[in-house]
Wavefront OBJ file of the C-alpha trace (Angstrom):
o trace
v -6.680 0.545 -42.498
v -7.311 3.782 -40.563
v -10.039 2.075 -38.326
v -7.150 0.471 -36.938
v -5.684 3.568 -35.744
v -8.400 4.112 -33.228
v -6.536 0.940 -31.071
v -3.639 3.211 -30.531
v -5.763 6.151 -29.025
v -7.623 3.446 -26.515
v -4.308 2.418 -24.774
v -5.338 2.135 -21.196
v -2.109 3.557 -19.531
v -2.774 6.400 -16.642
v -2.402 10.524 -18.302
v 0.735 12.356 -17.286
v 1.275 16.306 -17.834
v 1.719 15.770 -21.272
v -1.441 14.151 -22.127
v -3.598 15.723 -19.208
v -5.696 17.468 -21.395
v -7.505 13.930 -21.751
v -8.837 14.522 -18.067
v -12.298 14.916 -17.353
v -14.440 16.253 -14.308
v -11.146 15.490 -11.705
v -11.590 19.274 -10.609
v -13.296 18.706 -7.190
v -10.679 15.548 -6.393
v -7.727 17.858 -7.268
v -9.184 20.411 -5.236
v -9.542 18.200 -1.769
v -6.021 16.788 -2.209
v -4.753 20.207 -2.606
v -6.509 21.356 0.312
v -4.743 18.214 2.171
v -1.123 18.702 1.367
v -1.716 22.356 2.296
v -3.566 22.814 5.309
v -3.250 19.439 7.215
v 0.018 19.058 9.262
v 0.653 15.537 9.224
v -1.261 12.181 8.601
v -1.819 9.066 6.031
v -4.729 9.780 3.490
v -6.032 7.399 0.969
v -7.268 7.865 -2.565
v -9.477 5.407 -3.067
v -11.431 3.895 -6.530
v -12.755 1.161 -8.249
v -9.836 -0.653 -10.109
v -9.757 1.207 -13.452
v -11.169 4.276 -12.714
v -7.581 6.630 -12.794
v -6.000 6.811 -9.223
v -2.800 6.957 -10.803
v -3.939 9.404 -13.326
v -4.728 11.542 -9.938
v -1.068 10.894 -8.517
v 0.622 12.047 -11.727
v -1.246 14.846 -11.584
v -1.049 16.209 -8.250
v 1.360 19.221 -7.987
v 1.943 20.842 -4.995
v 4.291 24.105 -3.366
v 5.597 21.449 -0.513
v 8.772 19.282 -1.279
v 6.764 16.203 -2.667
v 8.143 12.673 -2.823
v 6.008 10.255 -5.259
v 7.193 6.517 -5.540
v 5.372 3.355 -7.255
v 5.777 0.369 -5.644
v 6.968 -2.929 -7.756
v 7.766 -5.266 -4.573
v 4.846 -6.440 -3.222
v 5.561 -10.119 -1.638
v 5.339 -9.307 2.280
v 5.364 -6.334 4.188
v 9.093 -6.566 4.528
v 9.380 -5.881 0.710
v 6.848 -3.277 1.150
v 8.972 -1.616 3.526
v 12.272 -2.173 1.567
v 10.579 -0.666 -1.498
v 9.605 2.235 0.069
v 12.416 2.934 2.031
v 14.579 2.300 -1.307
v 13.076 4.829 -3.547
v 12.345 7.790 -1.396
v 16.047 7.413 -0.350
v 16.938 7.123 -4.103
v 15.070 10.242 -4.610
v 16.839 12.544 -2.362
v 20.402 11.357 -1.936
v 21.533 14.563 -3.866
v 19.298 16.449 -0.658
v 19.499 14.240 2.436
v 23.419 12.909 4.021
v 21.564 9.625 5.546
v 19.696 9.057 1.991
v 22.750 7.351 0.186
v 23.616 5.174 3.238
v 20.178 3.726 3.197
v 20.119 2.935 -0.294
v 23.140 1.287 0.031
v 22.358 -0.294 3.329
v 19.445 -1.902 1.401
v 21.815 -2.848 -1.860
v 23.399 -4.683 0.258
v 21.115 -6.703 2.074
v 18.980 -7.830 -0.760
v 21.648 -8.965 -2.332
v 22.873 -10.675 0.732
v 20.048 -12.495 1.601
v 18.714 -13.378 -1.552
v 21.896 -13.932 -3.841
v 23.455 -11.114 -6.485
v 20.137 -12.365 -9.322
v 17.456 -11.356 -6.841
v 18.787 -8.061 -5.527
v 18.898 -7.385 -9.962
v 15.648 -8.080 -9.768
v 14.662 -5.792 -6.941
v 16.438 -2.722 -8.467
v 17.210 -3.631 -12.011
v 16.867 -6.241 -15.084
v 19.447 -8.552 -15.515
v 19.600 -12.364 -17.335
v 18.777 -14.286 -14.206
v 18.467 -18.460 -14.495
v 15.389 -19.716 -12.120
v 16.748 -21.212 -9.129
v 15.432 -22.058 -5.603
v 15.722 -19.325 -2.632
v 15.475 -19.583 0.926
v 12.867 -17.088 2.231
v 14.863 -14.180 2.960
v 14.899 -12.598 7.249
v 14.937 -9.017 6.789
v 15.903 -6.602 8.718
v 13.061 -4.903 9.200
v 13.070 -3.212 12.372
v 16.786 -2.044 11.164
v 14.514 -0.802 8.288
v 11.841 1.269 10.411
v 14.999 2.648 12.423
v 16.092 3.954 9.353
v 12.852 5.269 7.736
v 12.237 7.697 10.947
v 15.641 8.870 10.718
v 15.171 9.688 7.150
v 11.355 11.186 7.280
v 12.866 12.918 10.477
v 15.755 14.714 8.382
v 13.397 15.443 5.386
v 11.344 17.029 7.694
v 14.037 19.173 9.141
v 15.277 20.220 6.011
v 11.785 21.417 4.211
v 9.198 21.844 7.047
v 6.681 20.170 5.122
v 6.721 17.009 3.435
v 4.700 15.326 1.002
v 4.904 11.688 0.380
v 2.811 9.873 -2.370
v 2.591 6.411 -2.723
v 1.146 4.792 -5.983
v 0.588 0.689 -6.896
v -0.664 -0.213 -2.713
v -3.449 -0.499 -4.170
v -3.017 -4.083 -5.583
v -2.228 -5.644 -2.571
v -5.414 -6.777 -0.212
v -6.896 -4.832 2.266
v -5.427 -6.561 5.423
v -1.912 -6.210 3.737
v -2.906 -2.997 3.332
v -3.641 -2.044 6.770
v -0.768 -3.969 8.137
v 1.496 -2.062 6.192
v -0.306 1.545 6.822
v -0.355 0.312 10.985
v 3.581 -0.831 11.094
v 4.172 2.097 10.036
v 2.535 4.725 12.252
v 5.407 5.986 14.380
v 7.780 6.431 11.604
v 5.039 8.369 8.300
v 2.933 10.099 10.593
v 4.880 13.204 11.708
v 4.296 16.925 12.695
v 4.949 18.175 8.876
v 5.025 14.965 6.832
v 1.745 14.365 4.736
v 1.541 10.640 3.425
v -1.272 10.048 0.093
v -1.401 6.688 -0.850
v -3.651 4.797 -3.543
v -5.826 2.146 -1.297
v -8.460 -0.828 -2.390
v -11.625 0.101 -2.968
v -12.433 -2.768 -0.674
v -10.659 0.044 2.134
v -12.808 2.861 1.355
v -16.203 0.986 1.937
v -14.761 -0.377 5.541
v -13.615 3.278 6.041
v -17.055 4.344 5.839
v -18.912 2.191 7.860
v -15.899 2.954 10.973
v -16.596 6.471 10.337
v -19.972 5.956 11.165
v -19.502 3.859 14.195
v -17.712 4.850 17.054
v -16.139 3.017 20.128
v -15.223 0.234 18.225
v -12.012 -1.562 17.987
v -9.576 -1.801 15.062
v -11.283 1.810 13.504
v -9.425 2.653 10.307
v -9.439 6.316 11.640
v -6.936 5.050 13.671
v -4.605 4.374 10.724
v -5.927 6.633 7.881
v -6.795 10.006 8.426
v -9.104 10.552 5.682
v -9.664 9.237 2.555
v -10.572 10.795 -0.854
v -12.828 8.431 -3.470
v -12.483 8.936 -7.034
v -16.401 8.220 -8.111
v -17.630 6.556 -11.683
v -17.990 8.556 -14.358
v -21.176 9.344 -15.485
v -22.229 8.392 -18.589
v -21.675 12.165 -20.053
v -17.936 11.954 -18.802
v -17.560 8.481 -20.069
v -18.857 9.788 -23.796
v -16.519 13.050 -23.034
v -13.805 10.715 -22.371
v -14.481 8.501 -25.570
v -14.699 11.404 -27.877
v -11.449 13.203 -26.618
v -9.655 10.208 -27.192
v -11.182 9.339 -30.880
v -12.374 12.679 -31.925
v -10.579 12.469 -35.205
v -12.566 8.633 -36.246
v -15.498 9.540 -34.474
v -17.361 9.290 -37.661
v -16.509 5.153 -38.004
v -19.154 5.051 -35.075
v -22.711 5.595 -35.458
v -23.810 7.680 -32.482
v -25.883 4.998 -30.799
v -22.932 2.672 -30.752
v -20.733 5.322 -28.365
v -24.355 4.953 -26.286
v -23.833 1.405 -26.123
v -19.986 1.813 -25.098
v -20.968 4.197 -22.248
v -23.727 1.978 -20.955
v -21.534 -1.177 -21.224
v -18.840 0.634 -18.888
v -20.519 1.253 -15.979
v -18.685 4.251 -15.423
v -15.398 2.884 -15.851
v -12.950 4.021 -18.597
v -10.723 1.208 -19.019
v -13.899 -1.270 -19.336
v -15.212 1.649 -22.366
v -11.872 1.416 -23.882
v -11.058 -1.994 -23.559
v -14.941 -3.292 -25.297
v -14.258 -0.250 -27.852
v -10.980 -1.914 -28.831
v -12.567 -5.207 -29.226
v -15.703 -3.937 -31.488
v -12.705 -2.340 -33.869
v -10.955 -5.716 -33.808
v -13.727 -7.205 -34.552
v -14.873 -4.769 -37.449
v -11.255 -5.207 -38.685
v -11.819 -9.039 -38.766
v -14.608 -8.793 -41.087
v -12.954 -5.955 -43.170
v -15.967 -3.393 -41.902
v -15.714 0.318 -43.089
v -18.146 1.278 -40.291
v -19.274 0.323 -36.926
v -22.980 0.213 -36.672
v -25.876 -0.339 -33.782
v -26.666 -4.124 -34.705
v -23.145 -5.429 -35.171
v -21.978 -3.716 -31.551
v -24.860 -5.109 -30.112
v -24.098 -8.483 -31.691
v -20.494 -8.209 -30.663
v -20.937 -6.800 -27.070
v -23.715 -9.778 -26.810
v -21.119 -12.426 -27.428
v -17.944 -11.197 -25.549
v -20.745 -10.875 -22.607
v -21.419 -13.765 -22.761
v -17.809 -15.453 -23.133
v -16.698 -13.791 -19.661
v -19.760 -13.966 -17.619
v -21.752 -17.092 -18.596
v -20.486 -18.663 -15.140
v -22.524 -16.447 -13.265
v -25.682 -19.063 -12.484
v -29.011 -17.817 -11.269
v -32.289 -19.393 -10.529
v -35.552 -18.231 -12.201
v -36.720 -16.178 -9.095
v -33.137 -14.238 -8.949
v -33.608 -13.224 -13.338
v -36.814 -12.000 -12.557
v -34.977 -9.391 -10.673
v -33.181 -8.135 -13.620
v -35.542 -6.162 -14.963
v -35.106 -2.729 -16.278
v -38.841 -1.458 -15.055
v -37.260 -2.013 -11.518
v -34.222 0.700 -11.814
v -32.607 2.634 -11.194
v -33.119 4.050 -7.802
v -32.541 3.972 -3.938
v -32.595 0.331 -2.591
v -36.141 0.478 -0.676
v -37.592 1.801 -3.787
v -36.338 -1.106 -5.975
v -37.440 -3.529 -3.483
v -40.916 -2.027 -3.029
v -41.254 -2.376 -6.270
v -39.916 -5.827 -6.941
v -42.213 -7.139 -3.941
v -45.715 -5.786 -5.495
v -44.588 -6.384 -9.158
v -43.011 -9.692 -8.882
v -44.920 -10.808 -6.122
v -41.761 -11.313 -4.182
v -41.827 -12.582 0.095
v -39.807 -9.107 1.873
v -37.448 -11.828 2.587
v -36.752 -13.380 -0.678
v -37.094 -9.960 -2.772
v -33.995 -8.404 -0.067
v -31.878 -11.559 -0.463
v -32.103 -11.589 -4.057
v -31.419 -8.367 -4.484
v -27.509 -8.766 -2.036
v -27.296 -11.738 -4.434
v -27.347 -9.400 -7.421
v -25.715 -6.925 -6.485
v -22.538 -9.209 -4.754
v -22.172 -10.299 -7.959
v -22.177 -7.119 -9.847
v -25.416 -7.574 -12.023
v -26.455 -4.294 -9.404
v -24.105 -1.565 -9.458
v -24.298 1.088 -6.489
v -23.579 5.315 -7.438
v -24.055 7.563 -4.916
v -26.886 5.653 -3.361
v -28.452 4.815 -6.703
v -28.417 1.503 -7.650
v -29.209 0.378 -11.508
v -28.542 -2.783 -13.878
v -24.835 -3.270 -14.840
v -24.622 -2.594 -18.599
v -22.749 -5.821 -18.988
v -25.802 -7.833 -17.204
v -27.724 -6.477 -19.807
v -26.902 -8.750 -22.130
v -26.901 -11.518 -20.726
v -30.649 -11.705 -19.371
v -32.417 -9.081 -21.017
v -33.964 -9.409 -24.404
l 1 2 3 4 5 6 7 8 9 10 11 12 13 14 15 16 17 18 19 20 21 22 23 24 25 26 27 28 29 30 31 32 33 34 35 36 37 38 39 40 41 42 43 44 45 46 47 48 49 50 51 52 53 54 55 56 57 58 59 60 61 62 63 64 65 66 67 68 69 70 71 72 73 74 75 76 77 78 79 80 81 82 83 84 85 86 87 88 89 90 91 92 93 94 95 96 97 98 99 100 101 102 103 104 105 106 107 108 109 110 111 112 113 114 115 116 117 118 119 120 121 122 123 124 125 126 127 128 129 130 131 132 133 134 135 136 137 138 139 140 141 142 143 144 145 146 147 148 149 150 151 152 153 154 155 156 157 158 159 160 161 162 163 164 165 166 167 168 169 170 171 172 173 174 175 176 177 178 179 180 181 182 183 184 185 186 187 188 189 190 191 192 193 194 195 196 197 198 199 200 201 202 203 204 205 206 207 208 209 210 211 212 213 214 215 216 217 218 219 220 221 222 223 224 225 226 227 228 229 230 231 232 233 234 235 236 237 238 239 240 241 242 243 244 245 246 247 248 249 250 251 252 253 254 255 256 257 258 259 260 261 262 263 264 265 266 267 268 269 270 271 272 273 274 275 276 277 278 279 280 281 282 283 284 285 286 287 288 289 290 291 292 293 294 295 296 297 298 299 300 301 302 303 304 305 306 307 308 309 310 311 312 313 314 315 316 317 318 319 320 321 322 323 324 325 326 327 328 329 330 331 332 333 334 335 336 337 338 339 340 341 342 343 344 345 346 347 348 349 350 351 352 353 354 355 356 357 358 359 360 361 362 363 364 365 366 367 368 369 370 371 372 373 374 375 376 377 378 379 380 381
């Protein structure tokens, strides 16, 4: 059935050169990193986003006149396999261009499989059939590790002048991994001519702004990351631009009103409007539909809703929050409004409303805050 096709289309999997005429409204982002690499001489910068929202899109898309190194991480246990990982592949990426390179990488062959028998050092750097079997927790070497990453960022730097050094997949580990990581290694990525970008939590940026704003305190993030830049929701016009790039040729299986309800159920996010598109055409598929209308989306959007999120307990007080009257808007004009219209206590109406929004029933946009389109469903009629 050629409703079926759409699935294909929706495959959440981050745009490349080939497929980059997918992209939508990245200009300004491209633009900042670009005026990064070129004009800053050294430093570690994040780029920052809400899980979903295309950092690595961004990475595989950043092209740039300076000798640019871009690795993606895939050992994440400790900071010692952070280090080992990226040590690994940028030597593994310029062993043709740098003497030292091929030493490391061998260097680090070796002591993987050392330490953690042949099967996990072909798991590290390879696939392999590999029985289950009990480990000791391996001792790195990691300070032999740092030694060896300034000699290398030293000699790439000697070679092309200017270095640039992105990171992808950080981002999954937690913000004090993170930072531990990023503050290790200081002395050996941030160099006269070496630029570092790496993809951060989101969970970073928002500390990162707050330090910013504060100064003469202790443990500032300035201190480890130079800048950072954040990759914003869509709005809902990018989200439907997004949509109809990818499913331009079925666009007529949709009724117009149900792309409306996609772009208000993803909250800005395009792997949330692909991934609740996919499931309405599974759905339709199920019951051999021709057609995806308003009232079945709404029916079937309703019930997946309420599968994932029916967990989420408020009390009375806290639903009478959720009201669409309310928002959007700036935070002291929701709560004005919730106090005389709901008859709320200051207190009660402010601590309902962190409640909310902690839980993601209030989404935040620049300063705006509105209703989650999921939220929607669940407690308004």
């Amino acid at each position: 059935m050629e409703l079926g096709k759409i699935i294909e289309r929706l495959i959440d999997k981050p745009l490349d050169e080939k497929n980059k005429n997918l992209l939508v409204n990245r200009d300004k982002e491209f633009e900042l990193i670009n005026l990064i690499i070129n004009y800053q001489p050294y430093g570690i910068y994040g780029i920052c986003g809400e899980t979903g929202i295309g950092k690595t899109t961004v990475i595989n898309n950043i092209h740039t006149d300076s000798y640019t190194i871009k690795i993606s991480l895939s050992q994440r246990e400790s900071q010692d396999t952070i280090l080992y990982d990226i040590l690994y592949n940028i030597s593994a990426k310029t062993e043709k261009d740098i003497e030292i390179s091929s030493e490391i990488k061998e260097w680090i062959l070796e002591e993987i499989s050392y330490i953690k028998g042949f099967a996990i050092g072909v798991k590290f750097f390879g696939n392999g059939d590999i029985s289950n079997q009990k480990q000791k927790t391996p001792r790195f070497n990691y300070f032999k590790a740092k030694e060896y990453l300034n000699k290398l960022t030293d000699e790439l730097i000697k070679k092309y002048k200017k270095v640039v050094l992105i990171i992808d997949e950080l981002d999954k580990e937690s913000k004090k991994e993170v930072l531990l990581v990023l503050d290790n290694l200081k002395l050996e990525l941030q160099k006269e001519g070496f630029v570092v970008m790496v993809s951060l939590p989101y969970s970073i940026y928002r500390e990162y702004k707050f330090d910013r704003m504060h100064r003469n305190e202790s443990g500032n993030l300035e201190n480890v990351i130079k800048d950072i830049i954040y990759l914003r929701e869509f709005t809902n016009s990018e989200i439907k631009e997004i949509l109809i790039k990818r499913i331009k040729e079925f666009i007529y299986y949709f009724n117009e009103s149900v792309i409306d309800l996609i772009v208000d159920y993803s909250d800005g996010n395009p792997r949330d409007a692909f991934w609740i598109t996919q499931k309405l055409v599974f759905e339709a598929l199920s019951k051999k539909l021709s057609k995806i209308d308003k009232m079945f989306a709404e029916e079937t959007i309703k019930n997946i809703v309420n599968e994932y999120l029916n967990e989420i307990s408020l009390t009375e007080k806290q639903k009478l929050m959720i009201d669409e009257d309310l928002f959007p808007g700036k935070k002291e004009e929701i709560l004005k409004k919730a106090i005389e219209n709901k008859k709320f206590p200051r207190s009660t109406a402010y601590s309902i409303f962190d409640k909310l929004l902690k839980t993601g029933i209030i989404i935040e946009q620049n300063g705006i805050y509105r209703l989650s389109g999921k939220s929607k469903y669940l407690y308004i009629n």
